[in-house]
GUGUDREN-909273 format. One record per residue (C-alpha): x, y, z; residue in three letters. Coordinates in steps of 0.1 Angstrom, whole numbers, plus 2048, in hexadecimal, padded with zeros to 3 digits. Layout:
<r c1="X" c2="Y" c3="Z" residu="ALA"/>
...
END
This chain:
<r c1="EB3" c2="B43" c3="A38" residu="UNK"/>
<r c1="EA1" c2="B2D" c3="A55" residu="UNK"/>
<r c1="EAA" c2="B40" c3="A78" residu="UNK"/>
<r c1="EB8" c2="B27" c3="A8F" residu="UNK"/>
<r c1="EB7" c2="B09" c3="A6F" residu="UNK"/>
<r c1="ECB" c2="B0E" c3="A55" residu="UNK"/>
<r c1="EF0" c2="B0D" c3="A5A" residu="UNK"/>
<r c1="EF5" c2="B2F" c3="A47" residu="UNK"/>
<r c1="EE2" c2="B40" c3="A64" residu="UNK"/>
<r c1="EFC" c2="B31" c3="A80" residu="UNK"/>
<r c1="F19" c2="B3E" c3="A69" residu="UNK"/>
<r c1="F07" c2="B60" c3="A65" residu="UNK"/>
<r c1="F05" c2="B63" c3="A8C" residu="UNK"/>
<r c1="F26" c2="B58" c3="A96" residu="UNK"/>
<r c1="F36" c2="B73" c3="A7C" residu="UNK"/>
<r c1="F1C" c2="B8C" c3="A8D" residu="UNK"/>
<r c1="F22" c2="B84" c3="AAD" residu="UNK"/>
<r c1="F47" c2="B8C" c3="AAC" residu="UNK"/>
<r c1="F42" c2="BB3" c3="AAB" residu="UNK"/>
<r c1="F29" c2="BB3" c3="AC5" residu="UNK"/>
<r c1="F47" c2="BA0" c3="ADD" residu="UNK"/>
<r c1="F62" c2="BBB" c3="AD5" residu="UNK"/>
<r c1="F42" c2="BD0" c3="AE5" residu="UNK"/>
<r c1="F3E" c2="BBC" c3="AFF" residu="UNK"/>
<r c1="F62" c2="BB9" c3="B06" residu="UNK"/>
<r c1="F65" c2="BDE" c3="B07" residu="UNK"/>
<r c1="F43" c2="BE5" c3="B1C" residu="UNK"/>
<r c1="F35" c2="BF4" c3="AFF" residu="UNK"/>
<r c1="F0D" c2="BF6" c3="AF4" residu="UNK"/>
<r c1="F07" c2="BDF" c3="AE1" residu="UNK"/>
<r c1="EE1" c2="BE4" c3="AD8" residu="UNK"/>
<r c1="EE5" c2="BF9" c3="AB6" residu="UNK"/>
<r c1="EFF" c2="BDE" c3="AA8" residu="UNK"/>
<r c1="EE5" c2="BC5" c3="AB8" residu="UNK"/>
<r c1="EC7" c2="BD8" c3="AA3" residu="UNK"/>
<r c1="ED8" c2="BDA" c3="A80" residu="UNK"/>
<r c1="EE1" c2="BB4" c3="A88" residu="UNK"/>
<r c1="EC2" c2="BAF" c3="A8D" residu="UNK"/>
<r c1="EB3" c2="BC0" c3="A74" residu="UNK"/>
<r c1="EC8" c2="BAE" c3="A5D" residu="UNK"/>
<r c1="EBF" c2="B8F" c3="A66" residu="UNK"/>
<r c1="E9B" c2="B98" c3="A64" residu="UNK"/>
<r c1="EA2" c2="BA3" c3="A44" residu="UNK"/>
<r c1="EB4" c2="B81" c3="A38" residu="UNK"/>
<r c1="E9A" c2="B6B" c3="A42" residu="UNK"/>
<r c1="E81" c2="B7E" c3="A32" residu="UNK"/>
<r c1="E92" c2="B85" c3="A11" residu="UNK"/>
<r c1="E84" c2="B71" c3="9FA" residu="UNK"/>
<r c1="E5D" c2="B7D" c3="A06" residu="UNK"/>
<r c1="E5D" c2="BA1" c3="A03" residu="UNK"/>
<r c1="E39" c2="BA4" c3="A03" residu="UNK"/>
<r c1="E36" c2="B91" c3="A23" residu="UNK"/>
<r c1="E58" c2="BAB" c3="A2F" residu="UNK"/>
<r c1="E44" c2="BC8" c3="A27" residu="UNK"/>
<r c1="E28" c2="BB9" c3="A39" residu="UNK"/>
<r c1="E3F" c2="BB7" c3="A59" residu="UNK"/>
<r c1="E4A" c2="BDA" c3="A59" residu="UNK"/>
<r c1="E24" c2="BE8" c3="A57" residu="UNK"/>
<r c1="E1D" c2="BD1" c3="A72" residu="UNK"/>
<r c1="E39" c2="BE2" c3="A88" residu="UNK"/>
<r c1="E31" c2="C02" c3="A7C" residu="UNK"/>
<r c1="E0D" c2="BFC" c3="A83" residu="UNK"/>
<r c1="E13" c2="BF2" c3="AA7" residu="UNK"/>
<r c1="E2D" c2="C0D" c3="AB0" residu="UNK"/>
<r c1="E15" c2="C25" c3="AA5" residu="UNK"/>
<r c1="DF9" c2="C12" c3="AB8" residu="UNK"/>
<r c1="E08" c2="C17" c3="AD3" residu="UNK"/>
<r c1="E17" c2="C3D" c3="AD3" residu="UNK"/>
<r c1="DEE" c2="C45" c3="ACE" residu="UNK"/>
<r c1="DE7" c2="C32" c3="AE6" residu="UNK"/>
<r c1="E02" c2="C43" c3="B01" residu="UNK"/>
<r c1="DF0" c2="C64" c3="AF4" residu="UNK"/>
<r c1="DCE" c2="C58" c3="AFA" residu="UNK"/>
<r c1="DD6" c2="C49" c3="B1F" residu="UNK"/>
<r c1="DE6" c2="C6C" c3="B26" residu="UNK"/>
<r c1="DC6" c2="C7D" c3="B20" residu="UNK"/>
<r c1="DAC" c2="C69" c3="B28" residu="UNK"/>
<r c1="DBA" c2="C52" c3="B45" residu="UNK"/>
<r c1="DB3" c2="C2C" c3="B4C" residu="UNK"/>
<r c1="D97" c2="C2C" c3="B34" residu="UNK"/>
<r c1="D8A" c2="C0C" c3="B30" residu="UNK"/>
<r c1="D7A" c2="C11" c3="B12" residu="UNK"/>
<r c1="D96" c2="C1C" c3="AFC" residu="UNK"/>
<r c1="DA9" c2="C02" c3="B0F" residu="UNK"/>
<r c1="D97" c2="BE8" c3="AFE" residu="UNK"/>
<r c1="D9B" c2="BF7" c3="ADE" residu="UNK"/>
<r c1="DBC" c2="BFC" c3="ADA" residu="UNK"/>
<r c1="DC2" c2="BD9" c3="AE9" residu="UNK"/>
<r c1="DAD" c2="BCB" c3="ACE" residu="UNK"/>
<r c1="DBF" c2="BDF" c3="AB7" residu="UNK"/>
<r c1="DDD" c2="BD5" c3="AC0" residu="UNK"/>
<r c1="DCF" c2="BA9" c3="ABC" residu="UNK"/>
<r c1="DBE" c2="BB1" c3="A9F" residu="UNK"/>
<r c1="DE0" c2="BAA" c3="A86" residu="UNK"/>
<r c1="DE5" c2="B88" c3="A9C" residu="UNK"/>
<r c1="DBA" c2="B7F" c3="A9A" residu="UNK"/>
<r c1="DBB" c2="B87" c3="A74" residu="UNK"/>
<r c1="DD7" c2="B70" c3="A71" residu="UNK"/>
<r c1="DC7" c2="B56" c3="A82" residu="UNK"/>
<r c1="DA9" c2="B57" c3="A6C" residu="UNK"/>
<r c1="DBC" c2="B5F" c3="A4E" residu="UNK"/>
<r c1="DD2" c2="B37" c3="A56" residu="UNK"/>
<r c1="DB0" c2="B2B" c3="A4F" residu="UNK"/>
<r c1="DB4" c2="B32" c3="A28" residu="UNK"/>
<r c1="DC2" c2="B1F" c3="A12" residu="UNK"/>
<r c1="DDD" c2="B39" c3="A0B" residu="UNK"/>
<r c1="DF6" c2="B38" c3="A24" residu="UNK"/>
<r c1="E0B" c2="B54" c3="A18" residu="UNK"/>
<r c1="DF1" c2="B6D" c3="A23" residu="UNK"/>
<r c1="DF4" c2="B8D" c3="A2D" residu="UNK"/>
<r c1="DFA" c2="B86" c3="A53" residu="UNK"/>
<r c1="E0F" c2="B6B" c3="A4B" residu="UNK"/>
<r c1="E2D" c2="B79" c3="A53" residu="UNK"/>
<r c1="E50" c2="B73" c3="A66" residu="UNK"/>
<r c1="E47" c2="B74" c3="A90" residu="UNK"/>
<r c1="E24" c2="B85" c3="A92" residu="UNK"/>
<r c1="E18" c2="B6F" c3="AAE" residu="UNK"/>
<r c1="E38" c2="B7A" c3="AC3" residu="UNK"/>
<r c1="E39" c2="B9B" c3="ABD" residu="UNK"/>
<r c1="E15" c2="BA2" c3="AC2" residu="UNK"/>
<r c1="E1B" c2="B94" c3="AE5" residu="UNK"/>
<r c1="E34" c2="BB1" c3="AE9" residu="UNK"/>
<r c1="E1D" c2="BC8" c3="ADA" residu="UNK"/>
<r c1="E03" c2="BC1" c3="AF0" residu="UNK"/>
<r c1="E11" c2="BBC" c3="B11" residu="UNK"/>
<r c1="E1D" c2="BE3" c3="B0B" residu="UNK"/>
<r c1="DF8" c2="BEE" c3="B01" residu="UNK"/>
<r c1="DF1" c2="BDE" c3="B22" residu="UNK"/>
<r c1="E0A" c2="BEA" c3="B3A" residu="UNK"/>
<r c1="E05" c2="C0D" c3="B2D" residu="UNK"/>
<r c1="DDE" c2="C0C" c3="B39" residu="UNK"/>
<r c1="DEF" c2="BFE" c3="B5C" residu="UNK"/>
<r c1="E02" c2="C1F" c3="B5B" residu="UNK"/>
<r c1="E23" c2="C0C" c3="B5E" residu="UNK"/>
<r c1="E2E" c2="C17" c3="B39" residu="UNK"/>
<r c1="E2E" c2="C40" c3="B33" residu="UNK"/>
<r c1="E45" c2="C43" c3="B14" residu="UNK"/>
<r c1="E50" c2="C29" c3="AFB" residu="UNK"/>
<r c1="E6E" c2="C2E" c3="AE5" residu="UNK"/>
<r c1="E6C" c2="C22" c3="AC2" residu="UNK"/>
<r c1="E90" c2="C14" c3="ABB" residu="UNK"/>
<r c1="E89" c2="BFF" c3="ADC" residu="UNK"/>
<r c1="E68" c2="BF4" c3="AD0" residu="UNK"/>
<r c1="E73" c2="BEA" c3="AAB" residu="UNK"/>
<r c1="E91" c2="BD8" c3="ABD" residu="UNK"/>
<r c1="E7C" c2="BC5" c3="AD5" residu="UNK"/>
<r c1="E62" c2="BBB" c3="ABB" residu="UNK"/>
<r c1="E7C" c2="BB3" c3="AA0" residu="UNK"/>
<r c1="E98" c2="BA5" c3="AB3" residu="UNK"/>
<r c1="EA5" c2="B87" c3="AA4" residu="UNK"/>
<r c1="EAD" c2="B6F" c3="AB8" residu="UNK"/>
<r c1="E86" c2="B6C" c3="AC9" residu="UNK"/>
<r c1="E73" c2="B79" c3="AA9" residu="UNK"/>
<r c1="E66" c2="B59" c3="A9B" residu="UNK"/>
<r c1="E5B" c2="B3F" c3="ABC" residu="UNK"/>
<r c1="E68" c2="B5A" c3="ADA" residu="UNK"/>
<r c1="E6E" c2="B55" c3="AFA" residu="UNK"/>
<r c1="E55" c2="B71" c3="AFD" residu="UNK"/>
<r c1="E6B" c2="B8B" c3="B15" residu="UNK"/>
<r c1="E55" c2="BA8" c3="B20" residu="UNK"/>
<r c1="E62" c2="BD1" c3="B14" residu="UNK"/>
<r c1="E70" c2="BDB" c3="B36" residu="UNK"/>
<r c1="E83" c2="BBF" c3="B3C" residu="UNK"/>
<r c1="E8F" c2="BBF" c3="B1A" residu="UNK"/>
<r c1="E9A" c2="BE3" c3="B1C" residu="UNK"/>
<r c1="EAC" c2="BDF" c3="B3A" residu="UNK"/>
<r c1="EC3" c2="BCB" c3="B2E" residu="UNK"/>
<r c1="EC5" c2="BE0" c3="B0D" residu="UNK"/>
<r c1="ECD" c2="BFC" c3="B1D" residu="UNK"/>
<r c1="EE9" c2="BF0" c3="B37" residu="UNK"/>
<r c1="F0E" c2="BEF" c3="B35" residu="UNK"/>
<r c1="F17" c2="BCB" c3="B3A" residu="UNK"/>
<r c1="F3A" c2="BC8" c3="B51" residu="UNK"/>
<r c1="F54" c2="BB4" c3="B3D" residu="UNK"/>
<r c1="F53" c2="B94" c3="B52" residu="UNK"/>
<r c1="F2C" c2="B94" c3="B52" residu="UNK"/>
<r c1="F2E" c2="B96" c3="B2C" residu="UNK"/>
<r c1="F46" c2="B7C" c3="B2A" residu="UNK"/>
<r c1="F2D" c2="B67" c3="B40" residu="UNK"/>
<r c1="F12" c2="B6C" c3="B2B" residu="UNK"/>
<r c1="F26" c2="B64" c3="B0C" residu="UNK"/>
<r c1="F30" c2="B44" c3="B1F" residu="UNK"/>
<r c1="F0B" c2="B3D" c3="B2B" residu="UNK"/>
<r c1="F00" c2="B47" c3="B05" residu="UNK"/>
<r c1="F18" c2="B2E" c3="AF2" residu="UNK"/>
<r c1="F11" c2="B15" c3="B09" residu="UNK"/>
<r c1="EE9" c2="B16" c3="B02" residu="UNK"/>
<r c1="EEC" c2="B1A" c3="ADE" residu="UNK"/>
<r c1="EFF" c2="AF8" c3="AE0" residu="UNK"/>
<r c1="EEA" c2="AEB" c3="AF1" residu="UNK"/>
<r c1="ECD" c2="AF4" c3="AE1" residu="UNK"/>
<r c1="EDD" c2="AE4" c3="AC5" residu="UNK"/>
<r c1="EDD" c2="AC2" c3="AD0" residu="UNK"/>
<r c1="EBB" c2="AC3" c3="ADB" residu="UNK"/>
<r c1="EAA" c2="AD3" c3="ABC" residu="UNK"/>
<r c1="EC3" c2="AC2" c3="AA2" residu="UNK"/>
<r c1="ECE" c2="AA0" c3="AAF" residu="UNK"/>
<r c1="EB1" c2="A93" c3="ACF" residu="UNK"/>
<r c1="E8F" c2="AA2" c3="ABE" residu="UNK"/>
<r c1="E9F" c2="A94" c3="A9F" residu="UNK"/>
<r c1="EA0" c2="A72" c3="AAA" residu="UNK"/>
<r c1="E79" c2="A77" c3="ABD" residu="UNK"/>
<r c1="E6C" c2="A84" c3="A9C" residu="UNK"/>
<r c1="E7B" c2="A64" c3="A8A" residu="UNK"/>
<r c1="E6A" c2="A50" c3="AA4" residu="UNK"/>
<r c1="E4B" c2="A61" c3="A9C" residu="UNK"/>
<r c1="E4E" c2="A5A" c3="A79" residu="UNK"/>
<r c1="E59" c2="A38" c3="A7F" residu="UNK"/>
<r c1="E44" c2="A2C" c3="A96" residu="UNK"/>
<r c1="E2D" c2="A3E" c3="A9D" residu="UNK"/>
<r c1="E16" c2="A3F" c3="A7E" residu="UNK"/>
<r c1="E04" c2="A1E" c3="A79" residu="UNK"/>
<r c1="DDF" c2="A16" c3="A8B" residu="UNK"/>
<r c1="DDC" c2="A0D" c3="AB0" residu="UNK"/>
<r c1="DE1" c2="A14" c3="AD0" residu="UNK"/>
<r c1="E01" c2="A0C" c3="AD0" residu="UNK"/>
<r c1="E0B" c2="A20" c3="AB5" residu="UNK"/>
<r c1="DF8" c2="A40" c3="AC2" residu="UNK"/>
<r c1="E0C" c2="A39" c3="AE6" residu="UNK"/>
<r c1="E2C" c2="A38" c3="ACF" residu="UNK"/>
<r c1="E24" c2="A5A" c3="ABE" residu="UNK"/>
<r c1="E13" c2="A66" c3="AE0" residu="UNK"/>
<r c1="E35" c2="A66" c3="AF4" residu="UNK"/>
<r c1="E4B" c2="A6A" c3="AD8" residu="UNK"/>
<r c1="E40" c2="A8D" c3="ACA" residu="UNK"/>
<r c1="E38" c2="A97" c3="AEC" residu="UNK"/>
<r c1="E5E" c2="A96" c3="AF0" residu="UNK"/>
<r c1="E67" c2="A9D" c3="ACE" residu="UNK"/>
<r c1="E51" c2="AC4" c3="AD1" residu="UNK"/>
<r c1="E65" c2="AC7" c3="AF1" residu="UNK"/>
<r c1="E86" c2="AC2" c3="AE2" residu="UNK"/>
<r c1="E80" c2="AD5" c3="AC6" residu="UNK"/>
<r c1="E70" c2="AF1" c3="ADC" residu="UNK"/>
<r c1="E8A" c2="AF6" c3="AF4" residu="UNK"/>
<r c1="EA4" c2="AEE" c3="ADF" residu="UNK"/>
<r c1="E9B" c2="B0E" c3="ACA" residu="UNK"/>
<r c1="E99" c2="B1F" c3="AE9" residu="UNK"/>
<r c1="EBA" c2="B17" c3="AF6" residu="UNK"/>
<r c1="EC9" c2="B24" c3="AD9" residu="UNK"/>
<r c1="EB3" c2="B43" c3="AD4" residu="UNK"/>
<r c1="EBD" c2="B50" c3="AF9" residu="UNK"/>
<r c1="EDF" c2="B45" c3="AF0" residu="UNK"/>
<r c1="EE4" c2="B5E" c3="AD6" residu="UNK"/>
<r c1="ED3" c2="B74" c3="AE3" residu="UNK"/>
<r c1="EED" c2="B74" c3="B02" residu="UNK"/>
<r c1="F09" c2="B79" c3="AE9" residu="UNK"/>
<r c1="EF5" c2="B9C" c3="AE0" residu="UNK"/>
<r c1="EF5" c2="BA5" c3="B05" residu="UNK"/>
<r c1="ED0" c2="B9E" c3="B0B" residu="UNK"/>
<r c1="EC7" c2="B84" c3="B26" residu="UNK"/>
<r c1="EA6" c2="B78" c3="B15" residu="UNK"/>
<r c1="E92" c2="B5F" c3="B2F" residu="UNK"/>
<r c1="E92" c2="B3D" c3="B32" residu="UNK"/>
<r c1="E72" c2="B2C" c3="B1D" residu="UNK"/>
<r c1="E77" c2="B06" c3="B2A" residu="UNK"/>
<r c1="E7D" c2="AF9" c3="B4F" residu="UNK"/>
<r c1="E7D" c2="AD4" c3="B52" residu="UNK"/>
<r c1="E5A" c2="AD2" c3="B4D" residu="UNK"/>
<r c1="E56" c2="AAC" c3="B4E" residu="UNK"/>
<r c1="E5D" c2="AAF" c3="B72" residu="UNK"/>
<r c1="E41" c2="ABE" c3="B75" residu="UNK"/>
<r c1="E2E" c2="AAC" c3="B96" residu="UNK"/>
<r c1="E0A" c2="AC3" c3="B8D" residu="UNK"/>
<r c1="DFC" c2="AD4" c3="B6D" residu="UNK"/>
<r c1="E05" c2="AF5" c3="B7C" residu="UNK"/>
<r c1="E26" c2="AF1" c3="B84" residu="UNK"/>
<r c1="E29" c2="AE4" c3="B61" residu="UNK"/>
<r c1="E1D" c2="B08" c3="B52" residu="UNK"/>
<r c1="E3A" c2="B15" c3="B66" residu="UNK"/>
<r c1="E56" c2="B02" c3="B59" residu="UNK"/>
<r c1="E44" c2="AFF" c3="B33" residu="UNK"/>
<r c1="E47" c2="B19" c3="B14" residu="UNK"/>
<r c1="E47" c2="B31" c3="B39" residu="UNK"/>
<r c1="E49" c2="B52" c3="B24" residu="UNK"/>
<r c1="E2B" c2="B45" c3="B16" residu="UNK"/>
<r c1="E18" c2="B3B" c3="B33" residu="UNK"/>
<r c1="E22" c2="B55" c3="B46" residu="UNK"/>
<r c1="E18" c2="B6E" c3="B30" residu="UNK"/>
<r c1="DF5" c2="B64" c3="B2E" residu="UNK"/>
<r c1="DF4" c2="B61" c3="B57" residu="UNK"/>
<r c1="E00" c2="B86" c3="B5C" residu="UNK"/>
<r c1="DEA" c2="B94" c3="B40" residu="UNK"/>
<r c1="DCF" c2="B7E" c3="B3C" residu="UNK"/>
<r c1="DC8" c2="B64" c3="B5D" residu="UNK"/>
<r c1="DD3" c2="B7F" c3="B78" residu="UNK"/>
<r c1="DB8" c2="B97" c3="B64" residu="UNK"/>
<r c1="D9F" c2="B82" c3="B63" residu="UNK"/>
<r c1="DA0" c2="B7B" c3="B85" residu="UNK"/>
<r c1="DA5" c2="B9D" c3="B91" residu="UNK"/>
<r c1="D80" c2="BA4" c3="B7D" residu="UNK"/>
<r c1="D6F" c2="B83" c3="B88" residu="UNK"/>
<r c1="D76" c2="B91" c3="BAF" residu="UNK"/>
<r c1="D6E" c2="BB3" c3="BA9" residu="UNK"/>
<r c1="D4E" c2="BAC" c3="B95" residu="UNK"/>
<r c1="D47" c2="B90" c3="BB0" residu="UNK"/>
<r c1="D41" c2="B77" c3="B95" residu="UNK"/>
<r c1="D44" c2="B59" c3="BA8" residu="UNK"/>
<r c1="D3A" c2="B4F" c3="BC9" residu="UNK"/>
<r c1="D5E" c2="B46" c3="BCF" residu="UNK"/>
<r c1="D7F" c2="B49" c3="BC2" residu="UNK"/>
<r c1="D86" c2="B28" c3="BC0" residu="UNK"/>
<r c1="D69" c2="B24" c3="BA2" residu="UNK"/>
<r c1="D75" c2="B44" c3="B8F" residu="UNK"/>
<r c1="D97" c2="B39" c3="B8F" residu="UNK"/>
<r c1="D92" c2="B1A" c3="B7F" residu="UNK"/>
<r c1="D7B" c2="B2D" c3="B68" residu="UNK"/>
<r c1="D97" c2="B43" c3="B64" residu="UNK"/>
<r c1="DAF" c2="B25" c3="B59" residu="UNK"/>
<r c1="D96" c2="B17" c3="B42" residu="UNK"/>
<r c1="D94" c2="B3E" c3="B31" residu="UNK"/>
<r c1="DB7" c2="B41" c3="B31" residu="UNK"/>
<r c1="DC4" c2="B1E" c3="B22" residu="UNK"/>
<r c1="DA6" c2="B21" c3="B05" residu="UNK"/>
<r c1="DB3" c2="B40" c3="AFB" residu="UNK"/>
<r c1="DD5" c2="B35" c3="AFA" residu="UNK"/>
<r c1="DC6" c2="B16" c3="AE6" residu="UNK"/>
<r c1="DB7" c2="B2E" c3="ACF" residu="UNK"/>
<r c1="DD9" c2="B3F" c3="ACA" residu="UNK"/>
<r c1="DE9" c2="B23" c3="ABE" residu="UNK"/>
<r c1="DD1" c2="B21" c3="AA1" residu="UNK"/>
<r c1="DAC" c2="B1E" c3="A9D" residu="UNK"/>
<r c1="DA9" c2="AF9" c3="A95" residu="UNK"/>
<r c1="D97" c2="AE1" c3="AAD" residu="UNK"/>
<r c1="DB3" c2="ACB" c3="ABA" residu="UNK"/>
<r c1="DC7" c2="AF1" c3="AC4" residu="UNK"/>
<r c1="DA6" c2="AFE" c3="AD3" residu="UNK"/>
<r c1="DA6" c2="AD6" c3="AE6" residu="UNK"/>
<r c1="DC8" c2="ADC" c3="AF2" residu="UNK"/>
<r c1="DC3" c2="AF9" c3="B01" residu="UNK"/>
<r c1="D9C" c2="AEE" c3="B12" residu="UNK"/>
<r c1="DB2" c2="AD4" c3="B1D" residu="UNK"/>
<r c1="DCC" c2="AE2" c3="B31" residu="UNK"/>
<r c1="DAF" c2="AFD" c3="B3F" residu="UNK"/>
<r c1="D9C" c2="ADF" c3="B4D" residu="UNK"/>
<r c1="DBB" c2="ACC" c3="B5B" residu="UNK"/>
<r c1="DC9" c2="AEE" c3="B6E" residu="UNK"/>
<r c1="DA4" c2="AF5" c3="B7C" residu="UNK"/>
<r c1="D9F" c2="ACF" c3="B87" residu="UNK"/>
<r c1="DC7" c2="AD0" c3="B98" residu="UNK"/>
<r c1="DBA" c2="AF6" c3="BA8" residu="UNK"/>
<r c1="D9A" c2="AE7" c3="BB6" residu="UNK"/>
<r c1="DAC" c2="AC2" c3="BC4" residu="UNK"/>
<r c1="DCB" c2="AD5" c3="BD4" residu="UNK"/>
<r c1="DB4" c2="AEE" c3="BE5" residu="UNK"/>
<r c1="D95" c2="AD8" c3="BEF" residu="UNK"/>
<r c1="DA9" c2="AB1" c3="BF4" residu="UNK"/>
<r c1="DB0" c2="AAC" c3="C15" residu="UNK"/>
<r c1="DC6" c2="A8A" c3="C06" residu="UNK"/>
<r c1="DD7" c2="AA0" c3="BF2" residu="UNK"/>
<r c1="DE1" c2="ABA" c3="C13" residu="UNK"/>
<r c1="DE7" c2="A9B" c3="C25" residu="UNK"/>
<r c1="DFF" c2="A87" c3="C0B" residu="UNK"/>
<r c1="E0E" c2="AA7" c3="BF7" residu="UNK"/>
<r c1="E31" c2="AA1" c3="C06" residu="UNK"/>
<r c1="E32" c2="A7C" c3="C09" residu="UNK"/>
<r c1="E4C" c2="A71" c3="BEA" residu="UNK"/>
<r c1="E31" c2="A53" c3="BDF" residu="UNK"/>
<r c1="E18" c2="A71" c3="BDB" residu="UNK"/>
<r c1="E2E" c2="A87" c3="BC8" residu="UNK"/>
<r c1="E3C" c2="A68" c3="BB2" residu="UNK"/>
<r c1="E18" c2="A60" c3="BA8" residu="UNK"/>
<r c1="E10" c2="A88" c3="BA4" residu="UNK"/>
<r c1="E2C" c2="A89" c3="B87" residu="UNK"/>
<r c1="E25" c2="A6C" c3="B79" residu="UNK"/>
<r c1="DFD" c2="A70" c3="B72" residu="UNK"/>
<r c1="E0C" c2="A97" c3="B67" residu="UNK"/>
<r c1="E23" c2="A8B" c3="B50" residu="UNK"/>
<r c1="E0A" c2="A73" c3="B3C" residu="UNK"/>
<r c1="DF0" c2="A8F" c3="B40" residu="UNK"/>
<r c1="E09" c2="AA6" c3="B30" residu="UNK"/>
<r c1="E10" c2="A8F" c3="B12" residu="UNK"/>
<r c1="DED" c2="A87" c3="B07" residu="UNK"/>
<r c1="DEC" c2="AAD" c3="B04" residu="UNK"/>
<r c1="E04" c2="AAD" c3="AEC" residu="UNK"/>
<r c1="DF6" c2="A91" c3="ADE" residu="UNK"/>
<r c1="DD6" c2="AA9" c3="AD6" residu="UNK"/>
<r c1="DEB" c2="AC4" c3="ACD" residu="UNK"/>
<r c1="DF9" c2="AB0" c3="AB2" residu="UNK"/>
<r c1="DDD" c2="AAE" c3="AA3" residu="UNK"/>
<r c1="DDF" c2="A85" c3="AA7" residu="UNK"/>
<r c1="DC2" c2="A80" c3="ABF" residu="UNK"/>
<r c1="DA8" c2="A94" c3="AAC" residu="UNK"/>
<r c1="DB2" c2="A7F" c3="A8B" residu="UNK"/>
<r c1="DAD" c2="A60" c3="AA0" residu="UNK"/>
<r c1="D89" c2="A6D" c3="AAF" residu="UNK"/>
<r c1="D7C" c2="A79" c3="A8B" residu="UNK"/>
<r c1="D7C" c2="A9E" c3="A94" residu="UNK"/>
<r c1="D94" c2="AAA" c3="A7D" residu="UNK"/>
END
């Protein structure tokens, strides 16, 4: 069974989701029904690969114990740097193998499994918050249910432990509840048309017209998949928050109208924004916090656009470790540090920045900026250039 494709799987959560109602009805947890739901559905996807299944549950296992070492270690020896790092590189080293491992021919390999770029996220981010001091104690049925929960397991949204157990942990009021369920059918619906019927027709366009030679064709498939990944994206979104309202957990939003967007920044804030945002807390902000203290730069202006070209590579790199992913993300690093140097150093842009002719040209050189990325994430433009 495909989560969030095949028919079978919107039949399986619509009969699941009736028990956790009559919960939610009678302001009842809902999180250990919502575990061996999930659980279940972890299992049914999986079924058919129990090698890659057992692989999954030594990763978890691997990582909750990771991390109970870890909380041991921090009690004793304080904000050590040093065994910091290696538990943090502990903790990346299942998602780096896997990278390397995609490089085989085999793609069934060890690492190959269900959701290990997501959860590794969640993983992490707890390694990291315990050095900060924020995170003294970990419980293992919330861990397992945040890493393995269902409806975010495969593409996210990303949602961060606290948060996450907050909500887990609540009674939900009745009318809330029945909010949420509202909200939750609503975005699965939603979601629906998006994924299933609008980056349908994009993708069709793609292959339709957007295969032969020429310019014109590579403009076709340019704009086309640019929308087409967006549909798909958020559509699968929608409906993963969606359900996961109907199990009482208020998941974040991943997509907010990002072709809007009137600068490259604000575009990181309205796109794949548990992505982005994850990398700013635990990898920009960092980065920039070290740069200053270690006077790196002369100013901050220089180590922040060294920050952005840092931070997008590495999220390049996480996407996979071919040339037109590592592009991508080089890409984005250089467009954020050139719109961080022009906003804070243009005296046209201070001067025109809320005139409507200035903002109308903003979006539009951002929007075409924004699809030529995704035409090098594709994988189109490095075909085109010779380099892959």
């Amino acid at each position: 069974m495909e989560l969030f494709t095949d028919l079978s799987f919107f039949v399986c959560v619509a009969v699941a989701a009736i028990p956790a109602f009559v919960l939610g009805m009678k302001e009842k947890p809902i999180k250990y029904y919502g575990f061996v739901v999930t659980l279940a559905f972890v299992f049914m996807a999986m079924y058919n690969k129990p090698v890659a299944l057992a692989y999954l549950v030594g990763f978890c296992v691997y990582e909750y114990l990771l991390i109970q070492i870890y909380l041991g270690v921090r009690a004793k020896f304080g904000r050590n740097a040093g065994w910091y790092w290696c538990f943090l590189l502990l903790s990346l080293a299942p998602l780096m193998g896997n990278k390397l491992l995609a490089l085989t021919a085999n793609p069934y390999h060890i690492l190959g499994f269900l959701g290990i770029s997501y959860m590794t996220f969640k993983g992490t981010q707890i390694v990291i918050e315990i050095y900060d001091g924020i995170i003294e104690k970990v419980s293992a049925f919330e861990f397992f249910y945040l890493l393995l929960y269902f409806p975010a397991i495969t593409s996210g949204p990303i949602d961060r432990s606290r948060r996450f157990n907050e909500d887990l942990n609540r009674v939900i009021p009745r009318e809330e509840y029945l909010d949420m369920v509202g909200t939750g059918l609503f975005k699965i619906c939603l979601g629906m048309v998006y994924k299933m019927v609008i980056a349908t027709s994009f993708y069709q366009a793609v292959l339709w017209l957007g295969t032969g030679d020429g310019i014109r064709s590579a403009l076709i498939y340019m704009y086309a998949y640019g929308f087409y990944l967006f549909f798909d994206f958020a559509g699968y979104s929608l409906m993963a928050i969606g359900v996961s309202y109907l199990f009482g957990i208020k998941t974040p939003e991943n997509f907010n109208k990002p072709f809007i967007s009137k600068d490259i920044k604000e575009f990181w804030d309205r796109w794949h924004i548990t992505l982005s945002h994850w990398f700013r807390d635990f990898i920009f902000s960092r980065l920039m916090m070290r740069f200053i203290k270690h006077k790196c730069f002369k100013s901050k202006l220089t180590g922040a656009s060294v920050g952005f070209i840092i931070n997008m590579g590495i999220m390049g790199l996480w996407h996979g470790l071919t040339v037109y992913y590592i592009m991508y993300g080089l890409y984005h690093g250089v467009l954020l540090a050139v719109t961080e140097i022009y906003q804070k150093k243009s005296k046209f842009y201070k001067k025109h920045k809320k005139e409507k002719w200035f903002m109308f040209v903003e979006w539009f050189i951002t929007f075409n900026l924004v699809m030529f990325g995704f035409f090098i994430f594709s994988g189109r433009f490095t075909q085109l250039i010779g380099l892959s």
